[in-house]
N, C-alpha and C positions, 0 to 999 in steps of 0.2 A: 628685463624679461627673464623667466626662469624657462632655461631650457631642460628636456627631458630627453629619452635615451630616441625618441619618434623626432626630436624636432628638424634633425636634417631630413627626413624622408618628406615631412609636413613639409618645410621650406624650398626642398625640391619641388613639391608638388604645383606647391604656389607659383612660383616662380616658371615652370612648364605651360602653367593654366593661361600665365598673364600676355602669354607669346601667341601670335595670329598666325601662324606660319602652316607647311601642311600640315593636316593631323595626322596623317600616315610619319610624319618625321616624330612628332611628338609620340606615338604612341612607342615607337620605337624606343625613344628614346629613356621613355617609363620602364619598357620591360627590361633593356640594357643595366638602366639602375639599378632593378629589381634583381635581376643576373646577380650583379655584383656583391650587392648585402647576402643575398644566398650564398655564395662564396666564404663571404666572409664570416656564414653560420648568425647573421642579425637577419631570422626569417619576420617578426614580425614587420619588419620594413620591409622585406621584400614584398609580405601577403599585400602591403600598400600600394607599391610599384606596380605591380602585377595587375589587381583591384582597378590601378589608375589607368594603365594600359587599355583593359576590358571595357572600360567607360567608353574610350575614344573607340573602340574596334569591338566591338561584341563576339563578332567570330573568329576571336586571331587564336588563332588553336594552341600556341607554342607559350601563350599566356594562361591559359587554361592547364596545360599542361603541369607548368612550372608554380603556377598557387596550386595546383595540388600537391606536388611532391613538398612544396612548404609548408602546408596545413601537416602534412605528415609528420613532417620534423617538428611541427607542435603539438603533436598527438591530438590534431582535432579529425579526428579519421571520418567524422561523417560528412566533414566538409569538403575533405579528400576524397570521398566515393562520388559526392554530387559534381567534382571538376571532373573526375576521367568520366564521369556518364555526358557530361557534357562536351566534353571530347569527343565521346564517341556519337551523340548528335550529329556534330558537326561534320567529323571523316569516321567512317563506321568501318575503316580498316586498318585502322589505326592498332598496330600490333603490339605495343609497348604497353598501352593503355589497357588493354585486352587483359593483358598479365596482371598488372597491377591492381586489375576490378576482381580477376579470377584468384588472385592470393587473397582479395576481403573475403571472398564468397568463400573461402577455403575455412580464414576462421571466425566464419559464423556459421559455419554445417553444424556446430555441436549444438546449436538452438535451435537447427532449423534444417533437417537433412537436406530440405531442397535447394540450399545453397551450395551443395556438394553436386548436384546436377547441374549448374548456372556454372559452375567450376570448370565443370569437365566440358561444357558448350565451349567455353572459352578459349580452355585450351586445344579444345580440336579446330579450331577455326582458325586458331593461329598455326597449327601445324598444316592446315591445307597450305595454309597460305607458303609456309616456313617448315617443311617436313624433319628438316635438321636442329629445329629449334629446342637445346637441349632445358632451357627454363621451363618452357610449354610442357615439352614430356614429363617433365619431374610435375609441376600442376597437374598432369592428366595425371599418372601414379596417382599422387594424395589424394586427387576427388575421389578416385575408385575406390580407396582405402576407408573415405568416407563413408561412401557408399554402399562399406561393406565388401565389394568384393576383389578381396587382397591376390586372389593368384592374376589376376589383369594387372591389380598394382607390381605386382611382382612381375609379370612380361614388361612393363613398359618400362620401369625401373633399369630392365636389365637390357631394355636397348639404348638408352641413354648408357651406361658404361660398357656396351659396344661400341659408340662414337667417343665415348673419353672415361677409358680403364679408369683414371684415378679421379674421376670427380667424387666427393666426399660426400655431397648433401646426399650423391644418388644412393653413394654406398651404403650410407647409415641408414637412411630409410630404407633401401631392400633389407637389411639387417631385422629392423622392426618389426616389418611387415612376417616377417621370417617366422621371425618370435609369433607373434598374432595369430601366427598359422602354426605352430606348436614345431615349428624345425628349427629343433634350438641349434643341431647342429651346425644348418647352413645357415642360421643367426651369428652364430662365433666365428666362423669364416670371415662372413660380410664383415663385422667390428673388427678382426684381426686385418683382414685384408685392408679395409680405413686405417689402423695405425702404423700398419708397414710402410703406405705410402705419404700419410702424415705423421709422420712420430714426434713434430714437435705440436702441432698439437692438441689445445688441452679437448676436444670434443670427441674423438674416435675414444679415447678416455674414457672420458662420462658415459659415453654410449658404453662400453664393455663393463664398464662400472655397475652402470643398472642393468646389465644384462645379468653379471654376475651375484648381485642382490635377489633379482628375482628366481636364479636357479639357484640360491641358497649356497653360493660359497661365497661366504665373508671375507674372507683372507684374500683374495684375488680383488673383492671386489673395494676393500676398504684401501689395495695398494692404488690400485685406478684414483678410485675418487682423492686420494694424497697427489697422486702425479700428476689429474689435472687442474690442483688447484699450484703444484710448485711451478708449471707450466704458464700458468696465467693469475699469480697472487694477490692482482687488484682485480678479478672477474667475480661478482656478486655471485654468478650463475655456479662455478665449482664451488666458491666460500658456502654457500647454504646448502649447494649437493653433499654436500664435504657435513657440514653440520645437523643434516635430517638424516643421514644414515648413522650418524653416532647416535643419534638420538632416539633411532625405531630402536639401534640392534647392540646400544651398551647403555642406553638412559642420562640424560641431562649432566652429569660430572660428567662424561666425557665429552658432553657437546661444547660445554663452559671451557673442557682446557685444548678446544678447538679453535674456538675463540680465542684464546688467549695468544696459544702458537700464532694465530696469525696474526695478532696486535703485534706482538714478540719481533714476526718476521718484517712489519710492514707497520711502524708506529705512528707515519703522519696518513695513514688512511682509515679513514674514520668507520668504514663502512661494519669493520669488524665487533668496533665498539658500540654500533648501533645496536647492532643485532644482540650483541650480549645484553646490553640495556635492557632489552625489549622480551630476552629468556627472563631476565631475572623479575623483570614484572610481571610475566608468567607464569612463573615459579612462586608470586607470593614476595617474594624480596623489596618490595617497593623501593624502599628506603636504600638499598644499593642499587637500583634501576635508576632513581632519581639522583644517584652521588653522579654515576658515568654520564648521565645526559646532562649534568649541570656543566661538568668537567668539559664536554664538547662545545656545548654554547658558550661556553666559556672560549673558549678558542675562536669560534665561528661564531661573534654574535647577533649576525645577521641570518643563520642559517633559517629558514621557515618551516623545516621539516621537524626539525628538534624541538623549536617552539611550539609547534601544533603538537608534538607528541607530551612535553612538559606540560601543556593545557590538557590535555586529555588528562592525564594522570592526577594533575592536580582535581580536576572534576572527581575523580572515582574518590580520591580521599577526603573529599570535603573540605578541600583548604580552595575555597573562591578566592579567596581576596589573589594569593600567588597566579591563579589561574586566569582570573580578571586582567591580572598585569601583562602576560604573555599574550593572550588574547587585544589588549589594547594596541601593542605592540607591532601585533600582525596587521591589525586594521588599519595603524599610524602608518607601517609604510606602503600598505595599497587600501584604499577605501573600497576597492572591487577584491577583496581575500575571500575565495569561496571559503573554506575550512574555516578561516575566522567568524563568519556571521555565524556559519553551522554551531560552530563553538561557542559564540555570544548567546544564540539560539537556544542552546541548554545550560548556559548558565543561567537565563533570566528564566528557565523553568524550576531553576533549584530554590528561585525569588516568586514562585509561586506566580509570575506574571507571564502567563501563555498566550496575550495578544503581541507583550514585545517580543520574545519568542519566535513567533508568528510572522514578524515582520524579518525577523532574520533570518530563520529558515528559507523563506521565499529570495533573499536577498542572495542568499546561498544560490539559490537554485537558479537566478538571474545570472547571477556569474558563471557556473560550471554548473551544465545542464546534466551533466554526467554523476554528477555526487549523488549519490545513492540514499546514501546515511541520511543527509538534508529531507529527504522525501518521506523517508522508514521515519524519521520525528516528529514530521510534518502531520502526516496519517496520525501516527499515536495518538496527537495531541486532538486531531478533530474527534478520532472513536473516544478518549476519554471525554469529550463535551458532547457524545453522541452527535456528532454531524456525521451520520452514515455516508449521504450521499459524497460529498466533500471529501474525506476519507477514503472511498475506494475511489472516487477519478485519481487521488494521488496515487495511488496503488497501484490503478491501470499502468499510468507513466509508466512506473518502476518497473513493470512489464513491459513496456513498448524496450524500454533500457536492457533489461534482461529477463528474457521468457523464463528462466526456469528460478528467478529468485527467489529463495524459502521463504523469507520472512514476506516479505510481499503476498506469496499463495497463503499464508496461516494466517496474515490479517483479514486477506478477501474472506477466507473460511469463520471469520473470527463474526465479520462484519454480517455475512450471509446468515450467520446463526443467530445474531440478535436482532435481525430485519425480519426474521420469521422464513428465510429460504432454509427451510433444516435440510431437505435431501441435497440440496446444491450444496450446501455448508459441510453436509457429513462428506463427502465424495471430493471435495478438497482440502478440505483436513487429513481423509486417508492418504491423498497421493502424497501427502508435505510427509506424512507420519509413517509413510512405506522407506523415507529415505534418512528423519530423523525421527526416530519413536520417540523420543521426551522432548520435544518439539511443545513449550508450554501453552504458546499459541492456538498452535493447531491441537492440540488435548482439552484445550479450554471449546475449540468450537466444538469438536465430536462430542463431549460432553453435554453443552448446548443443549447442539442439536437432536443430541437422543434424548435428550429431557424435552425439546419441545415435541418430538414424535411420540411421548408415552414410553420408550422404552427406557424405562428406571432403571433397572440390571446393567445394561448393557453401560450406563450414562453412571450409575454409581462406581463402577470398575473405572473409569476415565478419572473421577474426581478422587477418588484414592491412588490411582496413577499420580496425580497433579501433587496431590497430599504426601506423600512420599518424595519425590520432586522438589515441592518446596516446603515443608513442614509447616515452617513460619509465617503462612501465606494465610489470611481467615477467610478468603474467598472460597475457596474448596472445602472446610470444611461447613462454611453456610451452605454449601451447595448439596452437599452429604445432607447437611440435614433438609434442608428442601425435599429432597428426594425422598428420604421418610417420613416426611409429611404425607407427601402424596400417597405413600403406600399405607396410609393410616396409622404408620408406627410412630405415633407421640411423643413416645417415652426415648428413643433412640434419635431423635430430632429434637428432642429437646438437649440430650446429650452434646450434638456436633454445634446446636445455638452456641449452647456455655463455650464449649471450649474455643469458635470461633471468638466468642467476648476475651475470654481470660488474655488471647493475641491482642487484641484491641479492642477495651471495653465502650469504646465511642461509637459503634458500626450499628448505624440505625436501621437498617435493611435487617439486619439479625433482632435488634429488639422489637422489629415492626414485625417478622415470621413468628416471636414468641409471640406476641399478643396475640396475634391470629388463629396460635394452633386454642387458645384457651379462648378465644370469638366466637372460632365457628361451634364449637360445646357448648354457646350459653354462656360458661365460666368467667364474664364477667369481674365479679368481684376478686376472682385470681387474677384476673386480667390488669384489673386497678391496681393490686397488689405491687403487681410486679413494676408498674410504671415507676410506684411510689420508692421499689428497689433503684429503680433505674436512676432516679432522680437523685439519690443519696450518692451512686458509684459513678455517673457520666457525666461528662462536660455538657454533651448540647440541653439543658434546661429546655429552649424555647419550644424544640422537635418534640421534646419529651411533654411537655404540658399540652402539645397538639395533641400526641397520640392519645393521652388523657381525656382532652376534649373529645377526640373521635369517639371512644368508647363510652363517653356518658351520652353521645348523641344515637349509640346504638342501643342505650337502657329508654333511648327519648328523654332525657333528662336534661332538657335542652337551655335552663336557667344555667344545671353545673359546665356543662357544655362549652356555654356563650365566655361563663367564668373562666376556664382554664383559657380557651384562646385568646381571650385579653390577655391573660398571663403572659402566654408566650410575646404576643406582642409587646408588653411591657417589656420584655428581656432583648425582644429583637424587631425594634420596627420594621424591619428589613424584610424580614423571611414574611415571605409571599404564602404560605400554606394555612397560618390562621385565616389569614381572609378567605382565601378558597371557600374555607371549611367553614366559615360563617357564610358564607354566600348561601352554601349547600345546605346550611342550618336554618334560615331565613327561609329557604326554600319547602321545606318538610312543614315550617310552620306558615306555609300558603303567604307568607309577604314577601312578592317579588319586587316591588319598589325598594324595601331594604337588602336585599340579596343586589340587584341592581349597582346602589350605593358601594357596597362593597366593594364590586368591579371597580366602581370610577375610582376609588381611594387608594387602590393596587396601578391601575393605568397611572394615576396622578404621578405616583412611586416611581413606576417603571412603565413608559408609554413604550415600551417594547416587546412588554411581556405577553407571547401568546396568550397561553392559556386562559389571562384575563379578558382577554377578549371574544373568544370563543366560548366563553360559559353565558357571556353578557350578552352576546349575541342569542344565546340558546333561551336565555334568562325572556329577553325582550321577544322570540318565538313565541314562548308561554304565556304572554303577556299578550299576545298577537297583535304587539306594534312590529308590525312584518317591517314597514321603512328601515328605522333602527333596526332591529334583525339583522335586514340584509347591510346594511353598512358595517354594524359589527364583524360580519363575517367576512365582509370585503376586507377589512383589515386585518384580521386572521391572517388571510392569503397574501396581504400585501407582505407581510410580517414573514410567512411561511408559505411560499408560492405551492407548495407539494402536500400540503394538509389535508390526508383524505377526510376527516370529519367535517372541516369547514367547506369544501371544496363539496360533501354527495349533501351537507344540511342546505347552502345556497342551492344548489341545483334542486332541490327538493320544492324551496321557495317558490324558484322563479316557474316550475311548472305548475302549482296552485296558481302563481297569480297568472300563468300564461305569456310571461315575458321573457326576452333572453333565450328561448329555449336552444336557439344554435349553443351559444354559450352554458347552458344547462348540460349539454349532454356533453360537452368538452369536459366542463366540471365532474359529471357522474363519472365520465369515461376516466380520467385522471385517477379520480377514489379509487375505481373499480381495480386499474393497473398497478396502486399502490398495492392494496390490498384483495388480490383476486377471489378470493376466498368468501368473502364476506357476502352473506346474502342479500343485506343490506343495501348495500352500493349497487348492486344487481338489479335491484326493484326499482330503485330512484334510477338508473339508466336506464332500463326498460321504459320507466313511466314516463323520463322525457323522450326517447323514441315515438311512444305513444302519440305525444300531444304532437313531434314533429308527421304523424300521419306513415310515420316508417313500420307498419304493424309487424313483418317476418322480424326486425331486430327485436322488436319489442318484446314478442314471444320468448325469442330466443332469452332475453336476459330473465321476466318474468317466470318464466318457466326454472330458469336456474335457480331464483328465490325461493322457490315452493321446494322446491326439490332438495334443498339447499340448509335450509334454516327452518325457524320453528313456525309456521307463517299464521297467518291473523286473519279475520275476514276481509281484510283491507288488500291483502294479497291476492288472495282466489279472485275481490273483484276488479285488483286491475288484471290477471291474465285473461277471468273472461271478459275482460272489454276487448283485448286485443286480438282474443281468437275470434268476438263476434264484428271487428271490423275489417278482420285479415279473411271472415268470411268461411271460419271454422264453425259452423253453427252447433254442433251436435256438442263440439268440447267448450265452444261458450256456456253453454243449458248446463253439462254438467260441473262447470267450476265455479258458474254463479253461484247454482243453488246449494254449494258448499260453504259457500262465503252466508248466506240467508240462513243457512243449517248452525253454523259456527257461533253463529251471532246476530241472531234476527232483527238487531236498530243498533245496529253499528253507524257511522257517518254517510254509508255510500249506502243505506239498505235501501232508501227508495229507487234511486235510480238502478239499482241492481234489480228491481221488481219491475217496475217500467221495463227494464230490456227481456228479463223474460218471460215478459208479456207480449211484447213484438216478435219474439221467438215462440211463441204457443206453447 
């Protein structure tokens, strides 16, 4: 049997389970265990014990208690919040706990002011109980301080060091508070007053240290920050206090022979030589960042920190195979290594394969719900395959984890702006871009979204933001020229085309905007011209003979047409767009059984592929084999449950043929919520309202349609059907006889005459 670091807790367990005796002994005698390995710092065997305990005894409070403070000591703190609530279930006077719940609440006030009031409950409740409780008091202080209002912080502060002059947490913080409220004087007091009665040490230090930082004497404050790192020479906390102010207030060589000094002072602690490592990756250094991390692993070569940080590094330089290794490494000795999957997760994106990816990211996030990173990749990878929806649920998380996280707000902004929410897109892009202005992200949504709102100016200023930003980037400057397109400036859009190309002569979005500016002119033959350019300088052939074919299908030259898209398919059986485009070629020349064909030959291909199914579906409408239709379109949805076109064209169906209509207005309803805008979707809900006998909704939607879009006689005569059965007479008369005015044998004109004929 291979035993593991758990197997005496497991073996304990067993072994308690298989004994009949009371269970009050037993449960005892699980949390006694439990005690014990907590002692002994092995919490995850205690979280077991404890676990085992609560099984036998649900409400043994003292079990509850004690897996919380263990979860803590594994920094799983949200499983830590849910024992002391459960504690406090149990005995709701529980004063220890009170504290414990009112220090989380303390540091989540910066996400969430109102955890600073849930703070201060806390601690008042304990001081009814405990007036002398000087923990409590210091918790009441901080929440007020929270809260904003620092002269209560500063009373209550200061009656805590009228029960104990020299307590230090209370001093420092009246110090702070001090500072907060611009009295530096009795700031330096409070910090002096902490050293005199702690002088050995290193924290009354630090405090005066950054006191004397922020009142701009260096000399006093650089002697601090030395004293309390000689005070406490293995403390992370002085070592990088000690290193961030050499680094605001003399620049990187001095922060490096900070580093050094303390390697110097303290050469089997490694922590100094991390940090160096990690300047000089910062710095650009790579190749001496990668000597000192090699030099540590070398020593510790089990360490998982150094490993995960060697993988990272190797990722940014492009040496996989090294990075591969390290990463294998991590997963050989736990198969559950969050950072390892994360890490496996973007290497298989550098392999171009974003479903394995996909599985690791998630694997990542199975194990440590907390990694961040894992989530922010996760997203990217869906908004790069356009799965909006998919995309921001992970984003939401990343928000449930931390409310105020940039990247998280720039991708929602990101997402919002190419889902068509421009005003919600613009309005969180500003907040991300009020805190980072080149925030590329969020400049890409503002940008967007002011291009999808018409405002060009504003949207052109964003994309020359970006272009400056990132030079090398062809995205912005497509997008420059998009924008003078729209302003009818040709000549300056054709400009930002080229020089997008010259970055990347492959970018088919930019040779499909040239064809277009010389489409919508007629210009045709310049049009070919350029294809025939394009064909000589760019890889994709197959795209390029499409685009080809489109534009001989706009001269109707539907022989040279039919020609180029075989082409392409000769080049690339694969690529789905010739066929599209013979479907839609077939279709212009009125043969829908070969447009049909089409579809099935692309399904054959790919029985996954929307689109092909949704045009076959459309195809078989025209066709008015409605069965087929509607099956088509069912699979649309099965395919793409949230397809507003499949989803208002069925509902459209089922209220012609009269069936389904509960499910018809589900459907339109869906379209309509996708796309709220649409006048479209408006009329098909309305019309199934109609046929369900609901006349006010019916109006209501109808009415939006006319109001809305460009409408048809088909329009006027479903609203006056609805106003003459909702028993509006006078506005059925006059929106009938708009629809008969519009279009006097349109499909509904008789029965439009029939009714207002019954209306005189």
């Amino acid at each position: 049997m291979k035993f593991t670091k758990y197997t005496a807790a497991i073996l304990s367990t067993l072994l308690l389970l298989s004994c009949q005796g009371d269970p009050q002994v037993n449960r005892d005698e699980f949390f006694q265990s439990g005690e014990r390995y907590f002692k002994e710092e092995r919490y995850p065997e205690a979280v077991i014990q404890f676990r085992n305990a609560l099984q036998i005894d649900e409400k043994f409070v003292p079990a509850h208690l004690a897996l919380a403070k263990a979860y803590q000591n594994l920094n799983n703190h949200q499983q830590a919040v849910n024992e002391y609530r459960r504690v406090l279930e149990l005995d709701a006077n529980h004063l220890e706990t009170k504290l414990e719940l009112g220090k989380y609440h303390l540091q989540a006030g910066s996400g969430d002011p109102q955890h600073y009031s849930q703070a201060r409950q806390l601690a008042e409740e304990v001081l009814q109980a405990e007036p002398a409780n000087v923990e409590a008091r210091i918790l009441l202080g901080n929440a007020y301080a929270g809260l904003d209002d620092l002269d209560r912080s500063v009373i209550e502060l200061k009656k805590v060091l009228d029960q104990e002059p020299t307590n230090l947490i209370a001093t420092l913080n009246l110090g702070t508070f001090q500072l907060k409220l611009r009295d530096t004087q009795q700031a330096e007091k409070a910090f002096l007053d902490a050293l005199n009665e702690h002088p050995d040490s290193p924290r009354p230090h630090l405090a005066l240290a950054n006191f004397y930082a922020a009142t701009q004497d260096f000399k006093k404050a650089e002697s601090h920050f030395t004293r309390a790192f000689e005070l406490s020479p293995r403390s992370s906390t002085a070592l990088y206090a000690l290193i961030r102010f050499y680094w605001i207030t003399q620049g990187p060589d001095e922060a490096k022979k900070a580093f050094d000094r303390a390697i110097e002072a303290e050469p089997d602690w490694s922590e100094p030589r991390w940090g160096l490592a990690n300047l000089h990756v910062a710095l650009g250094a790579m190749d001496r960042g990668l000597e000192i991390l090699l030099s540590l692993l070398e020593q510790d070569p089990d360490n998982r920190m150094t490993q995960i940080r060697l993988a990272e590094i190797y990722l940014t330089l492009e040496r996989y195979e090294q990075a591969e290794g390290m990463i294998d490494s991590l997963l050989t000795k736990s198969k559950n290594d969050a950072e390892g999957h994360y890490l496996k997760g973007k290497l298989f994106l550098t392999r171009n394969d974003p479903d394995a990816a996909l599985k690791e990211f998630n694997k990542a996030i199975q194990s440590k719900q907390s990694l961040i990173p894992a989530y922010i990749e996760k997203a990217s990878l869906h908004l790069n395959r356009r799965e909006f929806t998919q995309a921001q649920e992970v984003l939401d998380e990343v928000l449930l984890l931390d409310k105020d996280h940039v990247g998280a707000r720039a991708g929602l902004a990101k997402i919002m702006a190419l889902t068509g929410q421009s005003e919600d897109a613009l309005q969180q892009a500003n907040s991300v871009l009020q805190n980072q202005p080149n925030n590329t992200d969020a400049l890409i949504a503002k940008g967007e979204a002011l291009l999808s709102l018409q405002r060009l100016d504003e949207s052109k200023e964003a994309f020359q933001n970006l272009t400056e930003l990132q030079p090398n980037n062809p995205f912005h400057l497509h997008r420059l020229g998009t924008i003078e397109a729209l302003k009818d400036n040709d000549s300056a859009a054709l400009e930002s085309f080229e020089k997008a190309l010259v970055l990347n002569p492959n970018l088919l979005e930019v040779m499909n905007d040239i064809l277009f500016l010389y489409i919508r002119k007629n210009r045709l033959q310049e049009a070919l011209n350029e294809v025939d350019r394009f064909l000589r300088e760019s890889s994709p052939q197959d795209a390029l003979h499409t685009f080809k074919g489109r534009i001989y299908m706009a001269e109707k030259d539907y022989d040279q047409a039919r020609t180029e898209f075989e082409k392409a398919l000769e080049i690339n059986p694969d690529n789905a767009q010739p066929y599209l485009f013979l479907g839609q070629l077939h279709l212009q020349e009125n043969r829908l059984e070969e447009a049909i064909r089409e579809m099935d030959k692309l399904i054959a291909q790919n029985s996954r592929f929307t689109p092909a199914f949704l045009l076959r579906a459309y195809y078989f409408e025209l066709k008015n084999d409605l069965p087929q239709a509607i099956n088509s379109y069912l699979k649309t949805l099965e395919l793409s449950p949230d397809h507003p076109i499949a989803a208002n064209n069925l509902a459209w169906l089922y209220c012609q043929n009269g069936q389904n209509l509960g499910q018809a207005v589900s459907l339109a309803s869906m379209a309509r919520k996708k796309d709220p805008n649409n006048p479209s979707y408006a009329d098909t809900l309305g019309w199934a309202y109609y046929k369900m006998a609901n006349y006010t909704l019916a109006v209501d939607q109808l009415l939006f349609s006319v109001n809305n879009g460009k409408p048809n006689a088909g329009n006027y005569f479903r609203l006056g059907m609805a106003y003459y059965h909702k028993g509006d007479t006078i506005l059925a008369k006059q929106t009938l006889r708009k629809a008969i005015a519009m279009e006097p044998s349109f499909p509904d004109a008789e029965e439009t005459r029939l009714t207002l004929a019954e209306l005189g």
